[in-house]
LODOBA-177328 format. One record per residue (C-alpha): y, z, x; residue in one letter. Coordinates in steps of 0.25 Angstrom, whole numbers, plus 2048, in hexadecimal, padded with zeros to 3 digits. Example, Ala and Ser with C-alpha at 12.3 -4.5 7.8 and 13.67 -1.06 7.14 Angstrom:
7EE81F831a/7FC81D837s/
***
This chain:
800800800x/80980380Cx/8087F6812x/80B7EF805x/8197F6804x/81C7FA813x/8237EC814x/82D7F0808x/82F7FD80Ex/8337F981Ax/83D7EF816x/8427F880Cx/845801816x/84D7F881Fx/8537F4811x/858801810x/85C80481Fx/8667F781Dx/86D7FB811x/86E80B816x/876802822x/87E7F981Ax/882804811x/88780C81Cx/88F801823x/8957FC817x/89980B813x/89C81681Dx/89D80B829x/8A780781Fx/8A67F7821x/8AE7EF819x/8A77E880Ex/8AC7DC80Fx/8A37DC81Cx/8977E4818x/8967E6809x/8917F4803x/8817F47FEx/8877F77F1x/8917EE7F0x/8887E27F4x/87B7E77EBx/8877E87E0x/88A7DA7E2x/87D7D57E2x/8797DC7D5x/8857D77CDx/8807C87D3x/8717CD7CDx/8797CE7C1x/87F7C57BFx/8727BA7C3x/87A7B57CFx/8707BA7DAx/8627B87D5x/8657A97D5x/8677AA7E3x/85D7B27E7x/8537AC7E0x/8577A07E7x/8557A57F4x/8487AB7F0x/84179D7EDx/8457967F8x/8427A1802x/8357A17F9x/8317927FAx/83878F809x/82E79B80Dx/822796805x/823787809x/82478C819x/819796819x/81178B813x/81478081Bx/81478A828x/80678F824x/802781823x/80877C830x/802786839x/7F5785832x/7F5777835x/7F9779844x/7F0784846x/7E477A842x/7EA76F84Ax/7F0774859x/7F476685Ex/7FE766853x/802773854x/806770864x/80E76285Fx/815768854x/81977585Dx/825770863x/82B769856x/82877684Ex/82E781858x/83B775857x/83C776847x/83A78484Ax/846787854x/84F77E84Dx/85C785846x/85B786837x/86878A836x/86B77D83Cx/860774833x/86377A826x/86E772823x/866766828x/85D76A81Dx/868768811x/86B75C816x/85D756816x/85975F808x/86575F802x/86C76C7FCx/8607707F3x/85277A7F7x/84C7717FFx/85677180Ax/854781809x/845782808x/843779815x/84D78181Ex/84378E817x/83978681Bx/83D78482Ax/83F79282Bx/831795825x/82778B82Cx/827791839x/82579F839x/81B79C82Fx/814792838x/815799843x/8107A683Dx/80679F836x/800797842x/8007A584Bx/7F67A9840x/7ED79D841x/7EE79C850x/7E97AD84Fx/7DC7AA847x/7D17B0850x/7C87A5853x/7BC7AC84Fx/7C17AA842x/7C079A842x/7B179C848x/7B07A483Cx/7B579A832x/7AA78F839x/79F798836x/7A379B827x/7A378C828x/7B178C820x/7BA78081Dx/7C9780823x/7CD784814x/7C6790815x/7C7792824x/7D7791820x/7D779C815x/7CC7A481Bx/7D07A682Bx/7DC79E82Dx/7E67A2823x/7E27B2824x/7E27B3831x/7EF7AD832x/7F57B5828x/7FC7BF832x/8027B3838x/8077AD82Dx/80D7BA826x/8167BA833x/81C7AC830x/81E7AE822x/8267BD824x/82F7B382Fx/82F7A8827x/8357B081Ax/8417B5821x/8447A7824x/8427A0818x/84C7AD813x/8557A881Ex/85479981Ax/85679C80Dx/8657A280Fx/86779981Bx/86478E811x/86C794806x/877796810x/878785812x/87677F806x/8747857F7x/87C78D7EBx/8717977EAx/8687A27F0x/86B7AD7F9x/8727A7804x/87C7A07FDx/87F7AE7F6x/8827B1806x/88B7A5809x/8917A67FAx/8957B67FEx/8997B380Dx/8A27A8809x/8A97B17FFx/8AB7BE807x/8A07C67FBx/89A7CC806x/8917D57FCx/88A7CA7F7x/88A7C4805x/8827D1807x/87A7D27FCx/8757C27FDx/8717C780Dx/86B7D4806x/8637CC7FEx/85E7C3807x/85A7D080Ex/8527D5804x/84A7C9801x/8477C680Fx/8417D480Fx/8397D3802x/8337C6809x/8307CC813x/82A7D880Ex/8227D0806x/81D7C6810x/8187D5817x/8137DA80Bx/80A7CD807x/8057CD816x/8007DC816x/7F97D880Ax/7F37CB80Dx/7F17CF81Dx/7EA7DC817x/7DC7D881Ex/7E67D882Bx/7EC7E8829x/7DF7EE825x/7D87E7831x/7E57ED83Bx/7E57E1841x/
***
């Protein structure tokens, strides 16, 4: 039961350290709030946006596309390391052209992607994507690589098709690796997300964030960062929760 809620615990916790720190600075320090709102004043401003059906819109916006960004890259990265993990040769050619699409700025390319998608999702869910693909990739390729070979002469004995050889050895064993791409790659889809919303777009969280900085309301400016916060947490949290549970076989083993 620990294990299940340890992960909210935690983060809670840190949740808590923050705001004890914000409340301070923007009290007794005595900062001004036009440069570091009150908690209060900026949770007071996103309620009365709750209220008003103003925020939900946006944040609901931002949800899907982290959502379907990070679905379509751990997919895809799943995929791509499965394939060069069966195939070494290609895995050698494509190293050097996949370290370069990894090292390029994406600052730099996302607004290349508007111009080539236009202003609309797709331009947002590829620059999601290219934040994605690789840590997913490379987490999920260090599991495949880590598969004990005992395991394969295993799998010829059982006589078992790639299918099952697949979803029997190879997926579970990679398991650990992949978790680890997929906690990376959700923090960047969140990042592309807002980086996205930040170039193009009249909805989601970041262009509550550019809407507010351009404007000087510097509590929503806060609460749009506050809420990015949270929901980059609660994936997170989740993505640690989901791995306990699946990789249980991996805790009780104490391995």
């Amino acid at each position: 039961m620990w294990r299940r809620i340890r992960p909210f615990v935690e983060y809670g916790a840190a949740l808590v350290l923050l705001l004890v720190a914000w409340w301070y600075a923007s009290g007794p320090m005595g900062m001004p709030r036009y440069l570091l709102p009150s908690p209060q004043s900026t949770v007071s401003t996103l309620w009365e946006m709750l209220l008003s059906g103003e925020l939900l819109p946006h944040f609901w916006f931002t949800l899907r596309n982290i959502i379907l960004g990070l679905a379509i890259g751990a997919v895809t990265g799943v995929a791509g390391a499965w394939v060069l993990y069966k195939l070494p040769r290609l895995s050698t050619v494509l190293d050097g052209p996949l370290v370069v699409f990894q090292t390029a700025p994406k600052i730099a390319l996302a607004p290349l992607f508007v111009v080539w998608f236009g202003l609309g999702l797709t331009a947002k869910l590829v620059l999601i994507f290219s934040l994605v693909f690789f840590p997913v990739l490379i987490g999920a390729l260090a599991g495949f690589r880590g598969i004990d070979s005992r395991m394969h002469d295993l799998s010829v004995l059982l006589k078992l098709s790639p299918i099952q050889r697949l979803t029997r050895i190879d997926m579970p064993a990679a398991m650990p690796g992949i978790f680890v791409g997929l906690k990376i790659g959700a923090v960047q889809a969140l990042v592309g997300a807002v980086l996205a919303e930040w170039i193009s777009g009249s909805d989601g969280l970041g262009y509550l964030m550019t809407y507010a900085g351009a404007t000087y309301k510097t509590s929503l400016l806060f609460g749009a960062v506050l809420l990015t916060s949270l929901l980059g947490i609660a994936l997170h949290a989740g993505l640690t929760a989901l791995e306990t549970r699946v990789l249980s076989w991996k805790v009780q083993d104490g391995r």
